[in-house]
C-alpha positions as CSV (number, residue, x, y, z in Angstrom):
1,X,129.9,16.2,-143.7
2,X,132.6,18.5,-142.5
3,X,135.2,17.1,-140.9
4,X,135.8,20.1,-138.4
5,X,134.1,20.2,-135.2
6,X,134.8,24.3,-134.8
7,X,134.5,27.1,-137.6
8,X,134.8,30.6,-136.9
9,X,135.5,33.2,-139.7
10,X,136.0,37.0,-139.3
11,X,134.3,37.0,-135.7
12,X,134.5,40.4,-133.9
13,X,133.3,41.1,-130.0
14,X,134.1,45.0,-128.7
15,X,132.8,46.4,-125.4
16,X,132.8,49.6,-125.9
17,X,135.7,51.2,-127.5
18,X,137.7,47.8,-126.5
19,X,137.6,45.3,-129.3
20,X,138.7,41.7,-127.7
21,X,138.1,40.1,-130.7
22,X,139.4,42.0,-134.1
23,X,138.5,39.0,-136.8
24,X,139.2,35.6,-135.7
25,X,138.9,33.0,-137.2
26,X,139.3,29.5,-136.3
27,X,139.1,25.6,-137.5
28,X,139.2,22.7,-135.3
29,X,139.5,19.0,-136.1
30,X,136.7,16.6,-134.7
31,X,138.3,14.5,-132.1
32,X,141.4,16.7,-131.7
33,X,142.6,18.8,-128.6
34,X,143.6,22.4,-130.1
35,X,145.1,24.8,-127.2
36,X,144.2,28.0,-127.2
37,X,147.1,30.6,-125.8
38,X,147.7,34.1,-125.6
39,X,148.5,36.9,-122.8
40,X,145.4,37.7,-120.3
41,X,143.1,40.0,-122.1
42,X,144.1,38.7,-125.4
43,X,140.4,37.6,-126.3
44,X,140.7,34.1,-125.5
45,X,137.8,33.9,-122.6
46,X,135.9,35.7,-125.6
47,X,136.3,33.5,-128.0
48,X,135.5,30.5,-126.0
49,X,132.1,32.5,-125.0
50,X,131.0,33.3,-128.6
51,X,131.9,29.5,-129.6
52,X,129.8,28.1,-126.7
53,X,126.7,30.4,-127.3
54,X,127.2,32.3,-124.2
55,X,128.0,35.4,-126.3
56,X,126.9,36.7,-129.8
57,X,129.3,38.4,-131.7
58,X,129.5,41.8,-133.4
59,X,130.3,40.5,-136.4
60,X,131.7,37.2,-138.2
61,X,130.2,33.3,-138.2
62,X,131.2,30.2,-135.7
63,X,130.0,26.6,-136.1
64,X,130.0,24.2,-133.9
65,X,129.7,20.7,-135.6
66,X,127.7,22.4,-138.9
67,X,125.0,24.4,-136.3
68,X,125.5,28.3,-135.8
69,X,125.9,29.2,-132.8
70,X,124.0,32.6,-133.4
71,X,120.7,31.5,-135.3
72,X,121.0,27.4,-133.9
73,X,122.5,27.8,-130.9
74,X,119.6,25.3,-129.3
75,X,120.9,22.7,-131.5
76,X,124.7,23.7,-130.8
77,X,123.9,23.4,-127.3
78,X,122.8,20.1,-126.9
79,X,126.2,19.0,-128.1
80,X,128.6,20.6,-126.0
81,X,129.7,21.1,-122.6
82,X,131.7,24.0,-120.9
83,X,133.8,23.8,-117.9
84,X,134.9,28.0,-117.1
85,X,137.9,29.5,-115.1
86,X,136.1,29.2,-111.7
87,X,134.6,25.8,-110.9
88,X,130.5,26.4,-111.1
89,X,129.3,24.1,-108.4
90,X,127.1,24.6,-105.9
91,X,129.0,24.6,-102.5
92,X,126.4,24.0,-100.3
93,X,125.3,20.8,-102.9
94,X,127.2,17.1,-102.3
95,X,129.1,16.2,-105.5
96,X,126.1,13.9,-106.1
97,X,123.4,16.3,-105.8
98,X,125.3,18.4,-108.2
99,X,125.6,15.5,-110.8
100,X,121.8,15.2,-110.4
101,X,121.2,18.1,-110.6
102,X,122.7,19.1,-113.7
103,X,120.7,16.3,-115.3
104,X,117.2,17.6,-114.2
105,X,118.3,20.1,-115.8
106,X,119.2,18.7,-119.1
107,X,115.8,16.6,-118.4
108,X,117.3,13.0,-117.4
109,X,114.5,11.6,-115.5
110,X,115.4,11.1,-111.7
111,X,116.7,7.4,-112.2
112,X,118.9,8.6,-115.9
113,X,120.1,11.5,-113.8
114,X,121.4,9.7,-110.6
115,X,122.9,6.6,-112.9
116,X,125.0,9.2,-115.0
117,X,126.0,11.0,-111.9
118,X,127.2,7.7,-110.0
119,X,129.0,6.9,-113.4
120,X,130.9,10.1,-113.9
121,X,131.5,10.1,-109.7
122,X,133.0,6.7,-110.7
123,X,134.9,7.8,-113.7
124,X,136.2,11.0,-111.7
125,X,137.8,9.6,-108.5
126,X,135.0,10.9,-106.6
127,X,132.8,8.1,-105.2
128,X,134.4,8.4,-101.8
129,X,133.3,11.5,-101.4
130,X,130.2,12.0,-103.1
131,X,128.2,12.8,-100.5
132,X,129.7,15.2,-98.7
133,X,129.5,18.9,-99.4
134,X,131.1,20.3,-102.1
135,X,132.8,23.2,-99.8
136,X,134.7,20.0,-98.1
137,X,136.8,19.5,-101.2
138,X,140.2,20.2,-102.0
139,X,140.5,22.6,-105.3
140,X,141.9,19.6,-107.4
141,X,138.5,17.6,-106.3
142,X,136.3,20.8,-107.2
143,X,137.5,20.9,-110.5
144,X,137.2,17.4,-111.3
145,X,133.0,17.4,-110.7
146,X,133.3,21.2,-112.7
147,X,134.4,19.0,-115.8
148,X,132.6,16.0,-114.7
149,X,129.1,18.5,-114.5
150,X,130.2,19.6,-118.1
151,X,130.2,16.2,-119.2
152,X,126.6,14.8,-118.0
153,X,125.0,15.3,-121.4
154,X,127.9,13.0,-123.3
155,X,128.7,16.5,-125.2
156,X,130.6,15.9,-128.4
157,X,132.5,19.1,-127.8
158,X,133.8,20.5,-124.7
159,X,135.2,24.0,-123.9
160,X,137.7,23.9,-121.1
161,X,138.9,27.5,-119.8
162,X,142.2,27.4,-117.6
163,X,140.7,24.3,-116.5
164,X,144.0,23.4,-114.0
165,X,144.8,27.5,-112.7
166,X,145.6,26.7,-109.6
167,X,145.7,23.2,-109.3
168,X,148.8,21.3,-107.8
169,X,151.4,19.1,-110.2
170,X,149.2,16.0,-109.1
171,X,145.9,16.9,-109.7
172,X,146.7,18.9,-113.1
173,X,148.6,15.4,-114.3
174,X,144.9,13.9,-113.4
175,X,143.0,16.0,-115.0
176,X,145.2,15.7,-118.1
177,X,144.8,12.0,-118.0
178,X,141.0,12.7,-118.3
179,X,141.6,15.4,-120.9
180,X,143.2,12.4,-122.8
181,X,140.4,10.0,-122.4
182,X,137.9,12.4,-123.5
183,X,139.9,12.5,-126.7
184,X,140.3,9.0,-127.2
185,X,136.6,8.5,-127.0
186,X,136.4,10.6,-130.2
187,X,135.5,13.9,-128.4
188,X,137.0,17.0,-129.5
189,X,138.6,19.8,-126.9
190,X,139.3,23.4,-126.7
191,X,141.7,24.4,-124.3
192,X,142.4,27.8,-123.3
193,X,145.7,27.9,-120.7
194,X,147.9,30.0,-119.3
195,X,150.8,26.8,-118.6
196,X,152.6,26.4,-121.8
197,X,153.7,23.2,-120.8
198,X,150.1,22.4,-120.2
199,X,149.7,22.9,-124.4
200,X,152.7,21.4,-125.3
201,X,151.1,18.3,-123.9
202,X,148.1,18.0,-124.4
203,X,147.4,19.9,-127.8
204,X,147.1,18.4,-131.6
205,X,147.3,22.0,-132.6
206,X,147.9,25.5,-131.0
207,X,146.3,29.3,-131.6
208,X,148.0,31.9,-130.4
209,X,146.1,35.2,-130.1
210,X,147.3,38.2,-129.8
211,X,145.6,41.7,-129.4
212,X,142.5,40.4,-131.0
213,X,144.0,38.4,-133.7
214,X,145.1,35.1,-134.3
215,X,148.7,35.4,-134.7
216,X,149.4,31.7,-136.1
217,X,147.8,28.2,-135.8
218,X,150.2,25.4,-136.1
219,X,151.3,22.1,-134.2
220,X,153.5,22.8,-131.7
221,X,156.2,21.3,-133.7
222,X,156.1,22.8,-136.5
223,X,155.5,26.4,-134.5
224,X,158.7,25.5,-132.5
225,X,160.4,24.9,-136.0
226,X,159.4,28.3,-137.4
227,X,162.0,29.9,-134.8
228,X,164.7,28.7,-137.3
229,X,166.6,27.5,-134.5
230,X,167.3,23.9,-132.4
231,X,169.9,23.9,-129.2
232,X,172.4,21.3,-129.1
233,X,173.7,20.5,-125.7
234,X,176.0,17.8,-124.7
235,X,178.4,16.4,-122.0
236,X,181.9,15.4,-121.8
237,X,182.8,11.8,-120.3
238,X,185.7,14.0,-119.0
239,X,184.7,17.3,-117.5
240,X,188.0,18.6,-117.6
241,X,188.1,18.9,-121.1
242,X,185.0,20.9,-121.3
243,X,187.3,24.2,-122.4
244,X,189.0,22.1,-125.3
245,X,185.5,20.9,-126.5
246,X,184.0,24.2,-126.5
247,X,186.7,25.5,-128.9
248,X,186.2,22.4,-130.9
249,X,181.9,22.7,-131.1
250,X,182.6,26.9,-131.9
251,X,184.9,25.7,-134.8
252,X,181.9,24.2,-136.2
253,X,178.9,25.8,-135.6
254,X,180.9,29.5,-135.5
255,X,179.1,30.6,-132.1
256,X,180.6,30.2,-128.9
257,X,178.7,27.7,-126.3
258,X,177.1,28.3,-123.2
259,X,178.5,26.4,-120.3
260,X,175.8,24.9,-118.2
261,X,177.5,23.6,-115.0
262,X,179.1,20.3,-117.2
263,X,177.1,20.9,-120.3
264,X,178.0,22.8,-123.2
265,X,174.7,24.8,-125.0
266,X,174.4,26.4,-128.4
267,X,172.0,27.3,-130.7
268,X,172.6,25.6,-134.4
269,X,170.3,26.1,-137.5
270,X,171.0,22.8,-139.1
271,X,170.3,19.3,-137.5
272,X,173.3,18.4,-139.8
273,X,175.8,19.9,-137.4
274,X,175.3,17.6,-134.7
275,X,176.9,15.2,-136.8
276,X,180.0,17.1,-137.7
277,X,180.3,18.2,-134.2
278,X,180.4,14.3,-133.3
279,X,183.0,14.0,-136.1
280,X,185.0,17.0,-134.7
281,X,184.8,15.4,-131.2
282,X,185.7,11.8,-131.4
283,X,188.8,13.0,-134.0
284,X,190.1,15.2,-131.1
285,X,189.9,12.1,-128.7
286,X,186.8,13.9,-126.1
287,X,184.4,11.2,-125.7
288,X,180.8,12.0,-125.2
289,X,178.9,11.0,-122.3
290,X,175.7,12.8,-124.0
291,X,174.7,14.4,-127.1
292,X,170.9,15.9,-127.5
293,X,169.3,18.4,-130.0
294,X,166.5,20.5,-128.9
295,X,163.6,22.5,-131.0
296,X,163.3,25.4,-129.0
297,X,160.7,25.8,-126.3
298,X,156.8,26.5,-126.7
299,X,157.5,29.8,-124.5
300,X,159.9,30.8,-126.7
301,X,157.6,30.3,-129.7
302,X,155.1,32.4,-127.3
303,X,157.6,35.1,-126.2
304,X,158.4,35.9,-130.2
305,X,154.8,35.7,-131.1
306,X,153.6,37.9,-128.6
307,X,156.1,40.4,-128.9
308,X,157.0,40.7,-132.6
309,X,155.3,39.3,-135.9
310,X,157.9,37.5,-137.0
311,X,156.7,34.3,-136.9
312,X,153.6,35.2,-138.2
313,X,154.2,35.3,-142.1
């Protein structure tokens, strides 16, 4: 039995003479989280379509655990669950009759439908108000039922598109937590985001797409590592000697640093030099109050896989 939860090979959607997708392919771990980034209009609402059975494509194969979603997209369906950009609920419904609903419509008979939706109410942070209309909640609470409706049919896979645009610093760090307990439970997610952060977090493995393409697949380590570059920064017990160390740390490393208010900042393309630049340091008498190196960020992997194809090879 395979072991991925996601296959796509060669797949190609175009809308006229606009091709959004120009031969992706794809593989995704079961149980994993893989983070799916790239600039708006890079294809990534596409891919996500084609994957859930929304769309067919114009050419290429996708999988979702061993059934096609073009010739068994019944089966495919019955084993996933989708959460889009804009939270699907019905306003005028209370978060309960949503819940219910949604099982009718899977066909949970009345008392399986309301039990799962007092459950997933419960497992949400939405019992308090579950029976108030859903065009009385905040956005953070609207998006919680949108993934909890995408989760009635215990899917095994579940497609989350920008699933926190919009949302405040609290109630995307909730909806993380619930990202995280889906994946601990042994289901696998697809996350498509426009918060980098949001990836870096969340994400066993990143796609970046680009135009169409995939322009790499990696962990976010090891795409952070292709840059060829880390950033040490550190900080002088005495400030006042920040000029002196800065000579010192450009002796070693042969590039000037940046001064950062009391920090000193430069790139380095060897982990080793940290060392000598401790060395070179504590023999000149400047004590340090703190030493770190840094990979360089995921929006600086973005930012050179988006513009050039550097990182590509």
């Amino acid at each position: 039995m395979s072991k991925l939860a996601i296959e796509a090979y060669g797949l190609v959607k175009r809308y006229g003479e606009v091709t959004a997708l120009d031969g992706v392919d794809l593989a995704v771990r079961t149980g994993t989280v893989i983070g799916v980034l790239g600039p708006n209009g890079a294809g990534k609402t596409t891919a996500v379509r084609i994957l859930a059975t929304l769309l067919r494509p114009d050419a290429g194969t996708a999988a979702v655990l061993g059934h096609d979603v073009t010739t068994a997209g019944h089966q495919a369906r019955q084993l996933i669950g989708v959460a889009g950009q804009h939270a699907s609920v019905d306003e005028d419904l209370t978060g309960r009759q949503n819940l219910r609903l949604v099982g009718r419509l899977l066909t949970y008979s009345r008392k399986d439908a309301a039990a799962r939706a007092t459950t997933l109410l419960a497992e949400f942070g939405l019992t308090d108000a579950a029976d108030r209309a859903v065009k009385t909640y905040s956005g953070g609470m609207r998006r919680r039922l949108d993934l909890a409706a995408s989760l009635v049919n215990r899917p095994r896979v579940v497609f989350l598109d920008e699933p926190t645009t919009g949302l405040d610093p609290v109630a995307r760090g909730a909806l993380w937590d619930r990202i995280r307990a889906l994946v601990a439970e042994g289901t696998t997610v697809l996350l498509t985001t426009q918060y980098l952060e949001e990836a870096d977090a969340l994400a066993d493995e990143i796609v970046v797409i680009d135009h169409g393409r995939v322009a790499a697949q990696d962990t976010p380590t090891a795409l952070k590592r292709r840059l060829g570059s880390q950033t040490l920064d550190l900080r002088l017990a005495d400030p006042a000697r920040a000029d002196e160390a800065a000579a010192l740390v450009a002796a070693v490393v042969g590039t000037a640093p940046a001064r950062v208010g009391e920090r000193l900042s430069v790139p380095v393309t060897d982990g080793a030099m940290m060392p000598a630049v401790v060395r070179r340091l504590d023999d000149a008498g400047a004590e340090i109050a703190e030493i770190a190196l840094h990979l360089p960020s995921l929006d600086d992997v973005f930012r050179a896989l988006t513009t050039t194809k550097e990182l590509t090879a």
